[in-house]
N, C-alpha and C positions, 0 to 999 in steps of 0.2 A: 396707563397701559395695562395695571394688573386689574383694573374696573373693568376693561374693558375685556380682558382676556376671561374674567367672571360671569360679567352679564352673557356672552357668547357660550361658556358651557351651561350655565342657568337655562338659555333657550334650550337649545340641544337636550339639556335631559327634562324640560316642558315636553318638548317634541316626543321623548319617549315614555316620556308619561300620557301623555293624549293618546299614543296606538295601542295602550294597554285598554283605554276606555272606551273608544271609540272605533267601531267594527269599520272595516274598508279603511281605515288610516293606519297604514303601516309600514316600522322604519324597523331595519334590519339590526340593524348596529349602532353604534354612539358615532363610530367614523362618518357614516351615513346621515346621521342626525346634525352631528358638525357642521357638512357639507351642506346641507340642506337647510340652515339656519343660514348661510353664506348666502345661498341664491332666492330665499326668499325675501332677506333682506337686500339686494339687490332688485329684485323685482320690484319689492315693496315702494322703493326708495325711485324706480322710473314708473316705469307700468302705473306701480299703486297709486302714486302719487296724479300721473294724468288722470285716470278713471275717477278718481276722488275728486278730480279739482271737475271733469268734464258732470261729475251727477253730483255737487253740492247740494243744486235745489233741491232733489228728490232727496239727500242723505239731513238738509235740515228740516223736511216736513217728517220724517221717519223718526224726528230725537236722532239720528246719526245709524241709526239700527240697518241701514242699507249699506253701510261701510261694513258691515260684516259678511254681506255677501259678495262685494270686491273683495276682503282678506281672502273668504273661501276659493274666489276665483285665483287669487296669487296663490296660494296654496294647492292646489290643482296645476293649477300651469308652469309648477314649478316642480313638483312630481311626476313630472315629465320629463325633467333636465338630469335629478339627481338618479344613480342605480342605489337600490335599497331604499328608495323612497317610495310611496305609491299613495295614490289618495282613488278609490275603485269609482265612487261613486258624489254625485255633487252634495247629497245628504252629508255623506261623512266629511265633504267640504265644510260645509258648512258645520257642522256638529265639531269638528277639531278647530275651527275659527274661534266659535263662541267656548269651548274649553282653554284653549287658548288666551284667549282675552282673559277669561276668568282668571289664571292662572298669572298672565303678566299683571295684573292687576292688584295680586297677592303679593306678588315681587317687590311690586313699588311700594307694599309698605315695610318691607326691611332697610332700615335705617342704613344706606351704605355711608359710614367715613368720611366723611370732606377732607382735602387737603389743606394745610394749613396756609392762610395767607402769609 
């Protein structure tokens, strides 16, 4: 539970690290940024997951590189649900996608804890 209650703030201040770099991607608040890691994970997890599963073929001739412009689309479309969230333009979609990734990517190499068998 507290893994989980971690990786959930860890996005959230991802997210507010991304609209400090990226122009047109902008979260108001941490509440906001909270929030907005909920419904994109949400999205991610229906939405994402059809468009992914419907453009496989185009996202395995790409190396995968075209699943970053579905992320940007869930990201977009989900900037529309939250207040204090906004994504202006599909550039900046895209550009907080691929910071984004970069940034979970860095995540995944801190060593979280196992629990003990």
């Amino acid at each position: 539970m507290v893994r989980m209650l971690l990786h959930w703030i860890l996005n959230a201040l991802a997210l507010l690290v991304v609209s400090h770099f990226v122009q047109g991607f902008n979260v108001s608040n941490f509440v906001s940024a909270l929030i907005a890691v909920i419904v994109i994970g949400l999205l991610n997890a229906t939405l994402g997951l059809l468009l992914k599963f419907i453009t496989l073929p185009l996202g395995i001739l790409s190396f995968g590189l075209f699943f970053l412009v579905i992320n940007a689309v869930i990201l977009w479309f989900s900037s529309k649900f939250v207040p204090g969230f906004s994504v202006t333009t599909f550039k900046a979609a895209f550009l907080g996608a691929l910071a984004l990734a970069i940034l979970h990517l860095l995540f995944g190499f801190l060593k979280w804890p196992n629990k003990p068998s």
